[in-house]
N, C-alpha and C positions, 0 to 999 in steps of 0.2 A: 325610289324604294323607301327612302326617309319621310319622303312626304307621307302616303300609301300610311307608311308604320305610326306618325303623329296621329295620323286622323284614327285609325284601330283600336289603339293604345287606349282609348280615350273612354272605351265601354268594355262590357263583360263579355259578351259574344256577339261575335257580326259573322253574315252571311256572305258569301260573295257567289257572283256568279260569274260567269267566262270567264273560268282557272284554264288555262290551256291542258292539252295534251300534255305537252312538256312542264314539271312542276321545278324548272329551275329559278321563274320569277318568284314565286308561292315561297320556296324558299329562301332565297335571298331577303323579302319581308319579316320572315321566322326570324333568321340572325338578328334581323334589326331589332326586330319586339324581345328578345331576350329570349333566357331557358325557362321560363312563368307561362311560355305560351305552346300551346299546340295546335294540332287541326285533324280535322275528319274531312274526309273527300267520296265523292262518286266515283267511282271508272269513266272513263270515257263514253258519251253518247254516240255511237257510227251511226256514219252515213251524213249525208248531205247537210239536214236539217241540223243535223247535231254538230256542227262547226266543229270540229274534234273541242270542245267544252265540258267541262267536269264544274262542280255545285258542291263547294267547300262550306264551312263554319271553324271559323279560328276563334279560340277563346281563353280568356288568361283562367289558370288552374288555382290562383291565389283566390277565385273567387266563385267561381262553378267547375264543375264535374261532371262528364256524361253521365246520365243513370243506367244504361242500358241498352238502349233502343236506338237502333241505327237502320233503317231499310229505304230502299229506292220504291216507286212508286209506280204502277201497271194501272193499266184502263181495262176492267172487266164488260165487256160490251155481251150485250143480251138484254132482253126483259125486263128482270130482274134488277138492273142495274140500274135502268135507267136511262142507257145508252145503247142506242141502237147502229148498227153496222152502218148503215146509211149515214148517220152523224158525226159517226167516226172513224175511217177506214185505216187508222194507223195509231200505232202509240203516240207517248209525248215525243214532241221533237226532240226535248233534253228533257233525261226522267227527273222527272220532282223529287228531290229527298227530305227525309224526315229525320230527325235525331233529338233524344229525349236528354234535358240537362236538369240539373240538381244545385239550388242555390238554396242558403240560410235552410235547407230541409222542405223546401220547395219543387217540385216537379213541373215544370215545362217543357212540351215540346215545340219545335221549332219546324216546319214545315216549309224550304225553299225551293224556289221553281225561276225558268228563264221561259216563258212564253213563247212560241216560236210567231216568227214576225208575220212572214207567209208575205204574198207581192201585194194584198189587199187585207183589210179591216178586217173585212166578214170574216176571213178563213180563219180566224184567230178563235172565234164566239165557242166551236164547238171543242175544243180545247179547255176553253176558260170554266166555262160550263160542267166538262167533264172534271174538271178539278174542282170546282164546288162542289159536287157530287160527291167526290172522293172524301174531301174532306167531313163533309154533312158525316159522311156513313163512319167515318174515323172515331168522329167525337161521339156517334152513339153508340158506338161499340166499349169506349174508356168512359161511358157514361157513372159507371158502376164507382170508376175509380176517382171522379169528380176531376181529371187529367188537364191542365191548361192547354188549347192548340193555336198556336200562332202560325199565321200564314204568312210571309215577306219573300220578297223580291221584283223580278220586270216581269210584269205581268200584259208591257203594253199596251194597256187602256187609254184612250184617246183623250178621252172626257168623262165626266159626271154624266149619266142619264144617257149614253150612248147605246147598242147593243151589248158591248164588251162588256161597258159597266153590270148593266143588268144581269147578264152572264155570271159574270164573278158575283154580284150578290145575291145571287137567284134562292141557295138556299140559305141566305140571312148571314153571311159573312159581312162586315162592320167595318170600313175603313179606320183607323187608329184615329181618332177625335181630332187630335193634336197637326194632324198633317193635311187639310182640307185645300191649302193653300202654294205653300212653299213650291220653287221651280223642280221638276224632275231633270233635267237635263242643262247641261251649261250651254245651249243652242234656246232652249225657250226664252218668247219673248213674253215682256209684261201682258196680261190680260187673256192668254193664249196657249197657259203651260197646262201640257198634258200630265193626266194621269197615271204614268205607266208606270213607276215603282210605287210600291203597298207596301203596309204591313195592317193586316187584319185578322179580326176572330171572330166567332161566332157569339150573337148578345140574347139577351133575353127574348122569352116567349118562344124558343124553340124546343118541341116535344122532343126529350130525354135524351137533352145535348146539353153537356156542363157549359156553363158561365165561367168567364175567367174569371178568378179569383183571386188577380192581382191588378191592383190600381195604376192603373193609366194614368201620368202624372206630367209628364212631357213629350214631347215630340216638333220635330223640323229636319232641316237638312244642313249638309256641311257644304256653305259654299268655297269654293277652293279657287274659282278663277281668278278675282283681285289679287290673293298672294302665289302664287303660281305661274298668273298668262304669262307679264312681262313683256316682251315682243315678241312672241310666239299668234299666231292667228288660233282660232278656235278649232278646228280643225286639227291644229298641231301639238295642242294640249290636250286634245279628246285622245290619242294617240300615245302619248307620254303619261297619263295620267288616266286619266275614263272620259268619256259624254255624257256619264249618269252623275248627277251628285250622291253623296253617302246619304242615306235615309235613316233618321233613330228614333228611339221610342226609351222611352223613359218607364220599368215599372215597380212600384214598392211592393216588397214579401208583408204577406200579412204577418204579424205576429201572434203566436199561440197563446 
């Protein structure tokens, strides 16, 4: 849990996903980071798919502010949408959530998801897809409001230039610059590491979809296995700790 709470501490808002059912570990983190921090959570996703998994955001209050806006995320299947019945015969495995925060007088929202794995690749595409969708139609709706939309989390993508990948950038979602390289998982080997955690947004040349308008300035990942493994095998620290490393992004408020 100390460990968990160094590595949080160390930004303004992070996203987690597979918060259990039971939020006595989520809590035990809270003690540690002090009374400067809180969190927003989902309910519970049922059913199989949904690993009993909730889609938190912890964040220290010394430095941002929800603004507002908190809601879980639905797949409108029709026509109109985009998404056809045959593409998609069931919601998200685990709903996406979204929550709007407030820094330096700055409006961001934050948009987290956990992909559902499925027993093969493909079954993943029509998911990933439908959540580009969602998001495309999000940002043109706050277009009015020039609204920053950040998308992060396991999104499961295998590779660059995969199906998945395509998927997820179908309607011009923009991996974070900063993060092209870095291992996603403390199981990836060199020359071989998958794609599956993001953080991404929509970039220019998209009709009456804002541009973020806060500068991307760093990004990478926190690796934890050297001070952590010990004698423990991988497997054992995936367990005690995560198999995902922490993913971050780094971005400056413009000034007015």
């Amino acid at each position: 849990m100390h460990a968990m709470a160094v590595v949080v501490r160390r930004f303004d808002v992070v996203a987690v996903q597979e918060v259990r059912g039971s939020l006595r570990a989520l809590r035990h983190v809270l003690k540690v980071l002090g009374e400067d921090w809180e969190f927003i959570l989902t309910d519970v996703t049922e059913g199989k798919a949904g690993n009993d998994e909730r889609l938190a955001f912890l964040f220290d209050t010394r430095r941002i502010k929800p603004s507002g806006l908190a809601c879980e995320s639905g797949v409108p299947i029709g026509q109109e949408a985009g998404v056809g019945a045959a593409a998609l015969e069931r919601q998200f495995a685990r709903t996406p959530y979204a929550v709007s925060f407030l820094a330096a007088g700055q409006t961001f929202t934050l948009f987290t998801l956990h992909v559902d794995d499925g027993k093969k690749a493909a079954e993943r595409v029509p998911e990933l897809k439908a959540i580009a969708q969602w998001l495309a139609r999000r940002a043109e709706q706050e277009f009015g409001w020039d609204h920053n939309l950040i998308a992060l989390g396991d999104f499961n993508i295998d590779r660059v230039g995969d199906p998945l990948f395509e998927a997820f950038t179908s309607t011009g979602l923009t991996p974070a610059p900063h993060l092209p390289g870095p291992a996603r998982t403390i199981f990836d080997t060199p020359g071989a590491e998958p794609f599956y955690d993001q953080i991404a947004w929509l970039t220019k040349g998209q009709k009456r979809r804002p541009v973020l308008n806060l500068e991307a300035v760093a990004g990478g990942q926190v690796d934890v296995v050297d001070s952590l493994q010990g004698d423990r095998t991988l497997t054992d620290l995936s367990w005690h700790i995560s198999d995902h490393f922490p993913m971050w992004a780094e971005f400056v408020v413009p000034k007015e």
